[in-house]
VOGU-3710 file (C-alpha; in Angstrom, 3 decimals, decimal comma):
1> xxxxxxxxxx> 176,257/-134,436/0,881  179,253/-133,208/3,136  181,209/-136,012/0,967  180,507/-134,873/-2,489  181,438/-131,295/-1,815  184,608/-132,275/-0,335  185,309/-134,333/-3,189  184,387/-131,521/-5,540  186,233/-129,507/-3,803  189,532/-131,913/-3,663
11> xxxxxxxxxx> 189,037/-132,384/-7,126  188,568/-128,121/-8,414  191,369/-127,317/-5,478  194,220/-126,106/-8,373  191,504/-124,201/-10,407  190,578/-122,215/-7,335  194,182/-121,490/-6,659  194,807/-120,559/-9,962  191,790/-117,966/-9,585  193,317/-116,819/-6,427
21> xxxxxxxxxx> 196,436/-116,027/-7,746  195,047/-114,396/-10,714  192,482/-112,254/-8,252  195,135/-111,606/-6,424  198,085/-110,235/-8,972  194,854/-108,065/-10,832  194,426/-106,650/-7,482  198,020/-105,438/-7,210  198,132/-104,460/-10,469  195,041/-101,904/-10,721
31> xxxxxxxxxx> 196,381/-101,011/-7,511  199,657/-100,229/-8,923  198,178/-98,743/-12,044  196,160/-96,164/-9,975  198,972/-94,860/-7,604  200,615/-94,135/-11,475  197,960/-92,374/-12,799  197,198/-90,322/-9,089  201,406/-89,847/-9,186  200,865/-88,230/-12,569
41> xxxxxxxxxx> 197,945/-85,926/-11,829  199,591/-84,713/-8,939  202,822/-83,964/-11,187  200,730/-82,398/-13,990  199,211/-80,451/-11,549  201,739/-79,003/-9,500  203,528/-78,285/-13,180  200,086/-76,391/-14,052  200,089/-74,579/-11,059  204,229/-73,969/-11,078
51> xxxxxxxxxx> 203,262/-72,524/-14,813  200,734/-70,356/-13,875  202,709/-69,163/-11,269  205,626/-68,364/-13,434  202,979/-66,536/-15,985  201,419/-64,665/-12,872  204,519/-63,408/-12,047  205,863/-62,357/-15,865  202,106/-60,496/-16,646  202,852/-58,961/-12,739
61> xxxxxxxxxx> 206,910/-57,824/-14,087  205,385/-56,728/-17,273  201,983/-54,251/-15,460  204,540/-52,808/-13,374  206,848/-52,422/-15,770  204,422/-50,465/-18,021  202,573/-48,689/-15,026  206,265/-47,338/-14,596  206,964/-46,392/-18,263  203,544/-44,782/-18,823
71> xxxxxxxxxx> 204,138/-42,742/-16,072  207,467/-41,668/-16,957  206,219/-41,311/-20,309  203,770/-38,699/-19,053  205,970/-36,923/-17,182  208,491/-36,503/-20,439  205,244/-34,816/-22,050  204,687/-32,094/-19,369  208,681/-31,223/-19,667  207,932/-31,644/-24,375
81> xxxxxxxxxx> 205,639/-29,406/-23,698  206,886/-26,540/-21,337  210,048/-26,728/-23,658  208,223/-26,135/-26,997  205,640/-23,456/-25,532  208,002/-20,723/-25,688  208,506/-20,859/-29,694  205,061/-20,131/-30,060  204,714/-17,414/-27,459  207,262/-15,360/-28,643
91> xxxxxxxxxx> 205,974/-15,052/-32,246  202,386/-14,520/-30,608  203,787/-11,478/-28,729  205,336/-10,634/-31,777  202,448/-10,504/-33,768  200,031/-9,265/-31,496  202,073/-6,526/-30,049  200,365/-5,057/-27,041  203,143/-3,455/-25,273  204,002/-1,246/-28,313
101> xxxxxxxxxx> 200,515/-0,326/-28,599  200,697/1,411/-24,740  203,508/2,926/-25,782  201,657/4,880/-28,368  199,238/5,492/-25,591  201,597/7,071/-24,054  203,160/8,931/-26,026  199,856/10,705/-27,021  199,072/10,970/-23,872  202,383/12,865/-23,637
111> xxxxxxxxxx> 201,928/14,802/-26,620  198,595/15,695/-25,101  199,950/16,914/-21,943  202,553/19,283/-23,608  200,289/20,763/-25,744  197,622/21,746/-22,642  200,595/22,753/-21,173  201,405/24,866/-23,701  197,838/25,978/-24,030  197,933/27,322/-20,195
121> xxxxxxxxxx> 200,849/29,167/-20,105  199,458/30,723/-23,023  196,588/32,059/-20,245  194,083/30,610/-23,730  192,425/27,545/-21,521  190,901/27,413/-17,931  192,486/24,412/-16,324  189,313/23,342/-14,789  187,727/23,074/-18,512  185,833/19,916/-19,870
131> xxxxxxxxxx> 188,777/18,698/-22,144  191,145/18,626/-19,133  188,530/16,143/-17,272  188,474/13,576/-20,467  192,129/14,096/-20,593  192,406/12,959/-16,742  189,940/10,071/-16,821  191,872/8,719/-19,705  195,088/9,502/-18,057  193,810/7,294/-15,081
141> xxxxxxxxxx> 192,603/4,095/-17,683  196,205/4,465/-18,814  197,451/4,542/-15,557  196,125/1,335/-14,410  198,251/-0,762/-16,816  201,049/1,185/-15,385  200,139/0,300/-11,879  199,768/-3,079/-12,665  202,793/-3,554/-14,373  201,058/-3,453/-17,163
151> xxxxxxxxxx> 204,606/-2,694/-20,037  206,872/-5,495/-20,100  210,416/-5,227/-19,336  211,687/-5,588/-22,398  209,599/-2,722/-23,924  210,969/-0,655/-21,557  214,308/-1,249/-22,706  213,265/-0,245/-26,070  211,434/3,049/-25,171  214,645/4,189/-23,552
161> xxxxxxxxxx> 217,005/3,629/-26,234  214,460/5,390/-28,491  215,963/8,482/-28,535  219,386/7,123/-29,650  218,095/4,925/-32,571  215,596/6,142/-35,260  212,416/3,821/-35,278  210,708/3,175/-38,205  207,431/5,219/-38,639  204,248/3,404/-38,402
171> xxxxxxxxxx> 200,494/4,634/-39,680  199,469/7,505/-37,273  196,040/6,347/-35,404  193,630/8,088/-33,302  193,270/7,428/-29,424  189,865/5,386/-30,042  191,888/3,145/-32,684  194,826/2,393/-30,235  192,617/1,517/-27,823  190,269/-0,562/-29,730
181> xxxxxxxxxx> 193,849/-2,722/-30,948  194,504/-2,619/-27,343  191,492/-4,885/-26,116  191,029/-6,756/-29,077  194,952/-7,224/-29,014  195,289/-7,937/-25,245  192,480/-10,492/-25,587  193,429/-12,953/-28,461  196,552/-13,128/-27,197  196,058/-14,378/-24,099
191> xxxxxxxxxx> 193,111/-16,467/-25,479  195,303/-17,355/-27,931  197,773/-18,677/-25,950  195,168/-20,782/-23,652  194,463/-22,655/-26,735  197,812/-23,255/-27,998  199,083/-24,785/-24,534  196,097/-26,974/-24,863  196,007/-28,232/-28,457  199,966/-28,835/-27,745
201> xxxxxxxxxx> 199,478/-30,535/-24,870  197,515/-33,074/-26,426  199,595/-32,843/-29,637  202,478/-34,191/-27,645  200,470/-36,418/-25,353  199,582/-38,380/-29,152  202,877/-38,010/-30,384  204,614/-39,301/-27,425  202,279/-42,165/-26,560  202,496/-43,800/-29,414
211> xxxxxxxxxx> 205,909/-43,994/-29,253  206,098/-45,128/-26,350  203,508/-47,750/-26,945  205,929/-48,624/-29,797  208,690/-49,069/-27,828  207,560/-50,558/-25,257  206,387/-53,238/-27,390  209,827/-53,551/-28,875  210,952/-54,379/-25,491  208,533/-56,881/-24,882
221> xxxxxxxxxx> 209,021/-58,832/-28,279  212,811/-58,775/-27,256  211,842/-60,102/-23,814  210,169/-62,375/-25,485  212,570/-64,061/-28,182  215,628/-63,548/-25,721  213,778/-66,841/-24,197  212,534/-69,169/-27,412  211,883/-71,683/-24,541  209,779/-70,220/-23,010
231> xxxxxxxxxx> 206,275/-70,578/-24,123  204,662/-67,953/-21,372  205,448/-64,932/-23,623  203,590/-65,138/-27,344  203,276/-62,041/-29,224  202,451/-62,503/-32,766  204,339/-59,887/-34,986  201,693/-58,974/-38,482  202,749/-55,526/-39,607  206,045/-56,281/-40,667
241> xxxxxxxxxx> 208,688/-58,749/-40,608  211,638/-56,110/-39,327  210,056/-55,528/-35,342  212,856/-53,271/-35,077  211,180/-50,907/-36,898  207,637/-52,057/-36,470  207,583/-51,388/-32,983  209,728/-48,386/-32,487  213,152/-48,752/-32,581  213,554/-46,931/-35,793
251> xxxxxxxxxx> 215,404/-43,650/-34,488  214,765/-41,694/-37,897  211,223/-42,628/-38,148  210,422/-41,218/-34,665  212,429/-38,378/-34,654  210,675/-36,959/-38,312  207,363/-38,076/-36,542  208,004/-35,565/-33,334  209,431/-32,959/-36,128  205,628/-32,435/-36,722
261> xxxxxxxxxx> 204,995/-30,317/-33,857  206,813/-27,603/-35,845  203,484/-27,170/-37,969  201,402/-25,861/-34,828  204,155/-23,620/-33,500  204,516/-22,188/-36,345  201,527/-21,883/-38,649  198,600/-23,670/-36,783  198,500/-21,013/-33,980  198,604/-18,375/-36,659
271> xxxxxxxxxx> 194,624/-19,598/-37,710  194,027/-20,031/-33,986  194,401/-16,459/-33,718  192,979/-15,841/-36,874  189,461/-17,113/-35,734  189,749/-16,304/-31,870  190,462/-12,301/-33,095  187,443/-12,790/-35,012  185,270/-14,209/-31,959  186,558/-11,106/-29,802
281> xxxxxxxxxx> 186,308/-8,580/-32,220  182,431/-9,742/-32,273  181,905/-10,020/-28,396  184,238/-7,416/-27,193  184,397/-4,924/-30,256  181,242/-2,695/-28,775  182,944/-2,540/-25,409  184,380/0,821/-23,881  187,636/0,602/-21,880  186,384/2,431/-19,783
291> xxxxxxxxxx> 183,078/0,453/-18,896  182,268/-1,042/-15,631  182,433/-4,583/-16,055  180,733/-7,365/-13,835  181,766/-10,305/-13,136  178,773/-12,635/-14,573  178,917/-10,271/-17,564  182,616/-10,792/-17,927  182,398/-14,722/-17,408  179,202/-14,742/-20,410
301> xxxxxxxxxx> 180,916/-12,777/-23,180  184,278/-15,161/-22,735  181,751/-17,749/-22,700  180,150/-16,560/-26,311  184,041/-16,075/-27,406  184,707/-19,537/-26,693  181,201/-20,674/-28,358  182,240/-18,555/-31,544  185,743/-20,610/-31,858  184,694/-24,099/-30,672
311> xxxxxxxxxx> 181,049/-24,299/-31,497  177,952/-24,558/-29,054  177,039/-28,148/-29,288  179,259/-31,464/-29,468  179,022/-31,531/-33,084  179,902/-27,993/-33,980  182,838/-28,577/-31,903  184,088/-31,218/-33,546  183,346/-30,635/-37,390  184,078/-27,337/-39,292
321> xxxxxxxxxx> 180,671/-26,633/-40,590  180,472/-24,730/-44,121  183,855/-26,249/-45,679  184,069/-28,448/-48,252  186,245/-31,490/-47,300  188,617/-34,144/-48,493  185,923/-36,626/-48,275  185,664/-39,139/-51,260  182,448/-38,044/-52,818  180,585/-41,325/-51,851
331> xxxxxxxxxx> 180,646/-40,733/-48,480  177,133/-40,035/-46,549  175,672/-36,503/-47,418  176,509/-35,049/-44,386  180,142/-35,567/-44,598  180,497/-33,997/-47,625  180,128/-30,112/-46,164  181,995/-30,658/-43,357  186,043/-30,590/-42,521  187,794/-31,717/-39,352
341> xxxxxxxxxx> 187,871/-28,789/-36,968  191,230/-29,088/-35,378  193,466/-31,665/-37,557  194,294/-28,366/-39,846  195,983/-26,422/-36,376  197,467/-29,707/-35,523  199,030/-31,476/-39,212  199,632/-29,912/-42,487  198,375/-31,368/-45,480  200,385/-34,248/-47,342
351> xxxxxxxxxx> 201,060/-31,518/-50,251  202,768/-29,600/-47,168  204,769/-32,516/-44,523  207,977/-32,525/-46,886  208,114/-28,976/-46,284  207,500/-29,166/-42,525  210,564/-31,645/-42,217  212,890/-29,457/-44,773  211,605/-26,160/-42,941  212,671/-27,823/-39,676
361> xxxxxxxxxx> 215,874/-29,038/-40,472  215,493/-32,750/-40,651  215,640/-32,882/-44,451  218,339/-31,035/-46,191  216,819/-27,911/-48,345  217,052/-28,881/-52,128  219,960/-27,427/-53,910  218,844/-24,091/-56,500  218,746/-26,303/-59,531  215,687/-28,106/-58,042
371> xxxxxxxxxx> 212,741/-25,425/-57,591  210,135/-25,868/-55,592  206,825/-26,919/-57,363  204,914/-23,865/-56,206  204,906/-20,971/-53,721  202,796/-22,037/-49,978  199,959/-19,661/-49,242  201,031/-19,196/-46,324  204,600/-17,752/-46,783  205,961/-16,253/-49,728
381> xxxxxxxxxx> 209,443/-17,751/-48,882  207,341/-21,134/-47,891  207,245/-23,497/-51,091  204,830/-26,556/-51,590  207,284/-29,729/-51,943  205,798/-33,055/-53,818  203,889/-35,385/-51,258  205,605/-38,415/-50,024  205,801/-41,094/-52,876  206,549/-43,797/-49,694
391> xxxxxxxxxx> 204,277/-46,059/-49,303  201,439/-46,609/-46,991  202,528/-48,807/-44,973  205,572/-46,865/-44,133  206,140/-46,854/-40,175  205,865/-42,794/-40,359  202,901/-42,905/-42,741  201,078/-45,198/-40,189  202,140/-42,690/-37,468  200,886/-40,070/-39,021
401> xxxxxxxxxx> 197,496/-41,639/-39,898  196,698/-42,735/-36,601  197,402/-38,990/-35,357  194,667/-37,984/-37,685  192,696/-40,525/-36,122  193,079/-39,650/-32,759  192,468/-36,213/-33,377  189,112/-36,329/-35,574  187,669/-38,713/-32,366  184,846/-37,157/-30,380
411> xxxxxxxxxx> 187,061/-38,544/-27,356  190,240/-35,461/-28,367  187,215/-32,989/-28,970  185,801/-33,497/-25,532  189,338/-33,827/-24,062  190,237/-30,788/-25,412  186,695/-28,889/-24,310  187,928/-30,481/-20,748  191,414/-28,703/-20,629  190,008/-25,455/-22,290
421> xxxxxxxxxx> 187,826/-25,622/-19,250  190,348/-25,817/-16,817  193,059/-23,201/-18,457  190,161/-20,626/-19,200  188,678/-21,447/-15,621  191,548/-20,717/-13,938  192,469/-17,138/-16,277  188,960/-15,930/-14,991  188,007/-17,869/-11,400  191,713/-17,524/-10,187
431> xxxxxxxxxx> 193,369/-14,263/-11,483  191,237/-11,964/-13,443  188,780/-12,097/-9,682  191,361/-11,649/-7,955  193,676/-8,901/-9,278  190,922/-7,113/-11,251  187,962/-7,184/-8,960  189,603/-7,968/-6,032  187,585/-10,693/-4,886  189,169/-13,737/-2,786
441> xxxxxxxxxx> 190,342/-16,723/-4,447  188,026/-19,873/-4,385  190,424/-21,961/-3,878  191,118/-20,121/-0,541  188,166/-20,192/0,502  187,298/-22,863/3,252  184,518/-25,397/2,511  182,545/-24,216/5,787  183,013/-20,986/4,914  181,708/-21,417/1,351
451> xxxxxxxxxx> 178,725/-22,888/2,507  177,887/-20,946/4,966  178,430/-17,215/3,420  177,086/-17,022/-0,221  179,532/-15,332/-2,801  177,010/-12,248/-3,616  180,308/-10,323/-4,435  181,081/-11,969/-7,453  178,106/-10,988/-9,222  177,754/-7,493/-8,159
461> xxxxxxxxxx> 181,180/-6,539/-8,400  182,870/-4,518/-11,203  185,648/-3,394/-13,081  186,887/-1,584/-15,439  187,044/-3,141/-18,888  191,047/-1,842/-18,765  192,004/-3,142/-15,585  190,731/-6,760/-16,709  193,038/-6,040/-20,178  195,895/-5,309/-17,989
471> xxxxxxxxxx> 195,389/-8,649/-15,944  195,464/-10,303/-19,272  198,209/-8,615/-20,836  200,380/-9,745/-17,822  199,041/-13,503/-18,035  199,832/-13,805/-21,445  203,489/-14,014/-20,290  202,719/-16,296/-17,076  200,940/-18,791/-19,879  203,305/-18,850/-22,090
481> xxxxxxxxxx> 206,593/-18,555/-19,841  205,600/-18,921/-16,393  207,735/-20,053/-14,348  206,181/-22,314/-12,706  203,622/-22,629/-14,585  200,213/-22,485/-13,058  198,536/-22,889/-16,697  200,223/-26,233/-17,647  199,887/-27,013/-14,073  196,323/-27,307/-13,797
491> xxxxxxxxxx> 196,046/-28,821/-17,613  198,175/-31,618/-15,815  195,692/-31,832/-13,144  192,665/-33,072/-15,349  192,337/-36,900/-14,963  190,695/-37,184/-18,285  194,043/-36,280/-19,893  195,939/-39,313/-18,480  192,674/-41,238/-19,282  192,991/-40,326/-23,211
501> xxxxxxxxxx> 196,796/-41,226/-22,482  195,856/-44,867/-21,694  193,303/-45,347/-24,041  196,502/-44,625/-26,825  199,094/-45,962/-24,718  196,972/-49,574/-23,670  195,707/-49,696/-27,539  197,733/-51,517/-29,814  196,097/-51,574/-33,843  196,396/-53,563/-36,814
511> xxxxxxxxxx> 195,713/-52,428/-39,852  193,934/-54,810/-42,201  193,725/-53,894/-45,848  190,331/-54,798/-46,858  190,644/-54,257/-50,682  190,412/-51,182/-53,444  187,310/-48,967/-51,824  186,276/-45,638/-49,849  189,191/-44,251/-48,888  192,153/-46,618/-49,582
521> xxxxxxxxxx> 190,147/-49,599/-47,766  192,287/-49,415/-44,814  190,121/-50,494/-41,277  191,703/-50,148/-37,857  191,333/-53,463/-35,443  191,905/-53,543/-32,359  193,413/-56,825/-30,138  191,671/-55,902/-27,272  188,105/-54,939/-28,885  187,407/-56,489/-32,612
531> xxxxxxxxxx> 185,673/-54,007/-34,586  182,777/-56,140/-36,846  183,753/-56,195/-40,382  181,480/-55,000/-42,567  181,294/-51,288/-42,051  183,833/-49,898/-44,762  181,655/-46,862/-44,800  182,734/-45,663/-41,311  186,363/-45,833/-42,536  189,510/-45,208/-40,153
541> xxxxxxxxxx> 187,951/-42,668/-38,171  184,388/-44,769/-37,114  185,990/-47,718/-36,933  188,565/-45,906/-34,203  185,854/-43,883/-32,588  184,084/-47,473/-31,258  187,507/-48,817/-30,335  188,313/-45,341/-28,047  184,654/-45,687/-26,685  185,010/-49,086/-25,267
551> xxxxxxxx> 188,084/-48,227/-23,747  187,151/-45,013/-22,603  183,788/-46,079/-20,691  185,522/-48,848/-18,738  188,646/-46,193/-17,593  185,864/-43,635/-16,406  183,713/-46,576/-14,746  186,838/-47,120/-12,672
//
């Protein structure tokens, strides 16, 4: 047995060796064959994580980078805005003159005096009569807008250079008419004022945003093709084929589109004041000067003023109720009666932006032997120029649409509620309490001390209904000129303003044309929160409205 396998094993010896060696070089070669593929895994993964490292660091440039331009950007629209204020304040003190109307206080008050005067030496009149009383308890109501530096310094000027140049004679009115234009006069115009900073504010917030969204994007593309290379950076370019002036390099473009702040300071305030005179005229008109006013009744009927201009509920504060609108007639019902509440203060109508630009200086003014079409309603020397003929998909057109958008949102309606909150908050809680009523300043008060002592003051104190128009008179110049400003101070202090900042600054839209429907069929998408197709009903402003939503819930969850 030990024989045969020996021989069989003599006799097979050179196939076994052959299997050996064959064993043997598979061996090395799977070995070899798996250090490869481990060598290449470890180099495709290092290059992964050498990528991602490179991309981590390029999205980490590119965050800080637009952290630090939407801050700066922010900051350029505080200084916008305390540099444009001042054209609109000075034609509201123009038009609502309240300083000239104390001077005809005055001066009957004056004429009043000389004639008693005249009366006494006369021996006619007992000086401690019933007329003399009136005359002294008006002469004190007058008085207090003396005290309280009350006539401007520039009025004064005027009144004494009166007597050296002849002024031209206005309608005689009684003492009860002066001082009725007095309160209602005082009033709107610092109300009026409270609601200019505020729409302007936001105005230029919108304006300036999405140019700097524009530009920034500019930059980015640029960073972005400097590099071809490079495959971290991708941005896909589908408005136009020019980026230049897709994303905001186009100097002319944005310098018409800023231009368009000229409508609001200088015709939208003028129907601000037209429906806030109304408002007071309702609230305050039954009001004596002389009345004791208190403090919760003071705080209620601004309330009601405010409810009068803006509307009591979220929906009356956002839609103009009673006015027919633009509204293609196959919109949903209730569309059809309604009209954007602000946009009109804010934009003119197409029929009117050729004029804004011509008006303002931009556009040359067309030469005699080309007449205007028609003469504006609102100026006699204002004429109506042909709309645009530019297309659509102009880079100003689209700026000026998505304005429109952003300001018929429910997210610039309760912004703006927000800011009117603050600015009227701080005319009433801050200086009417404390100069008129002479009640500390919350803000001065310690938290201890708050809590500890109730405020019963505040609601049983009083003043006179002239004293709080004095306080106003004199804040109408510290809102609209202050220096600083404590108005566009605290406007700047509401975190919901750089919040609606983000939302337009973070946002970047396409436009997709959907086809010939409701309203041009032009839909707004978003990259960072698709919009379902489907809903050409809804239109610019729905389809925008969900968009802002998103993005707004997620910055106030932070």
């Amino acid at each position: 047995m030990i024989a045969s396998t020996r021989k069989w094993l003599r006799r097979n010896r050179t196939n076994f060796a052959i299997s050996a060696g064959v064993l043997g070089v598979g061996y090395l070669a799977g070995q070899y064959v798996l250090s490869k593929i481990a060598e290449t895994r470890q180099r495709l993964s290092e290059d992964r994580v050498a990528k991602e490292k490179s991309v981590a660091l390029v999205a980490l440039e590119l965050k800080t980078h637009l952290r630090r331009r939407f801050q700066q950007n922010q900051e350029d629209c505080t200084i916008t805005v305390l540099a444009l204020l001042p054209t609109a304040t000075e034609d509201v003190l123009e038009a609502l003159p309240v300083e000239r109307i104390t001077q005809d206080l005055q001066q009957k008050k004056a004429e009043r005096l000389g004639r008693s005067t005249g009366t006494l030496d006369g021996g006619s009149l007992n000086p401690s009569s019933g007329p003399s009383s009136v005359a002294d308890e008006d002469g004190r109501s007058l008085a207090s807008f003396q005290s309280e530096g009350y006539v401007h310094a520039s009025q004064m000027t005027a009144s004494g250079s009166s007597n050296r140049t002849p002024e031209i004679q206005r309608p005689t009115k009684s003492k009860a008419q002066l001082w009725s234009d007095l309160k209602i006069s005082s009033i709107t115009r610092a109300f009026t004022l409270l609601y200019t900073l505020s729409l302007l504010t936001l105005l230029t917030r919108i304006q300036l945003n999405l140019l700097g969204r524009r530009n920034y994007l500019s930059s980015v593309v640029s960073m972005a093709s400097h590099s071809p290379q490079d495959p971290t950076i991708s941005l896909e370019n589908l408005d136009d084929d020019n980026a230049e002036q897709t994303y905001g390099n186009d100097f002319e473009t944005n310098r018409k589109f800023l231009t368009f702040s000229w409508w609001l300071l200088h015709r939208g305030w003028r129907d601000v004041m037209a429906k806030v005179e109304t408002a007071v005229k309702a609230v305050f008109g039954p009001l004596n000067p002389r009345e004791d006013i208190p403090f919760e009744k003071l705080s209620a009927l601004i309330l009601e003023v405010r409810r009068k201009v803006e509307g009591a509920t979220p929906e009356e504060r956002r839609w103009e109720a009673g006015s027919i609108s633009t509204t293609i007639m196959s919109c949903p019902a209730h569309f059809r009666l309604r009209s954007h509440k602000w946009l009109s203060y804010l934009l003119p109508p197409q029929d009117q932006e050729e004029f804004v630009l011509r008006e303002s200086g931009i556009l040359k003014t067309p030469s005699p032997t080309q007449p205007a079409l028609m003469a504006s309603p609102l100026s006699s020397s204002a004429p109506i120029f042909p709309p645009f003929t530019s297309s659509a998909t102009t880079p100003l057109r689209r700026l000026l649409d998505e304005t429109s958008d952003l300001v018929d949102s429910p997210i610039f309606t309760r912004t703006l509620t927000l800011l009117l909150d603050t600015t009227f908050s701080h005319l009433t809680d801050h200086q009417i309490r404390t100069e008129a009523y002479k009640l500390p300043d919350p803000s001065s008060i310690p938290p201890v001390q708050e809590v500890q002592i109730p405020d019963l003051d505040s609601g049983l104190a009083k003043a006179k209904l002239a004293s709080i128009l004095a306080v106003m008179t004199r804040q109408a110049h510290a809102i609209g000129g202050g220096v600083p400003n404590k108005y566009a101070q605290a406007v700047e202090g509401v975190k919901e303003l750089e919040a609606f900042a983000a939302v337009i600054y973070s946002s970047h839209f396409e436009f997709e044309t959907l086809g010939e429907g409701v309203g041009g069929g032009v839909k707004e998408v978003s990259r960072q929160d698709e919009i379902p197709m489907g809903k050409k009903e809804v239109g610019v402003v729905g389809a925008a409205t969900d968009v802002f939503e998103n993005v707004w819930g997620r910055l106030r969850g932070r």
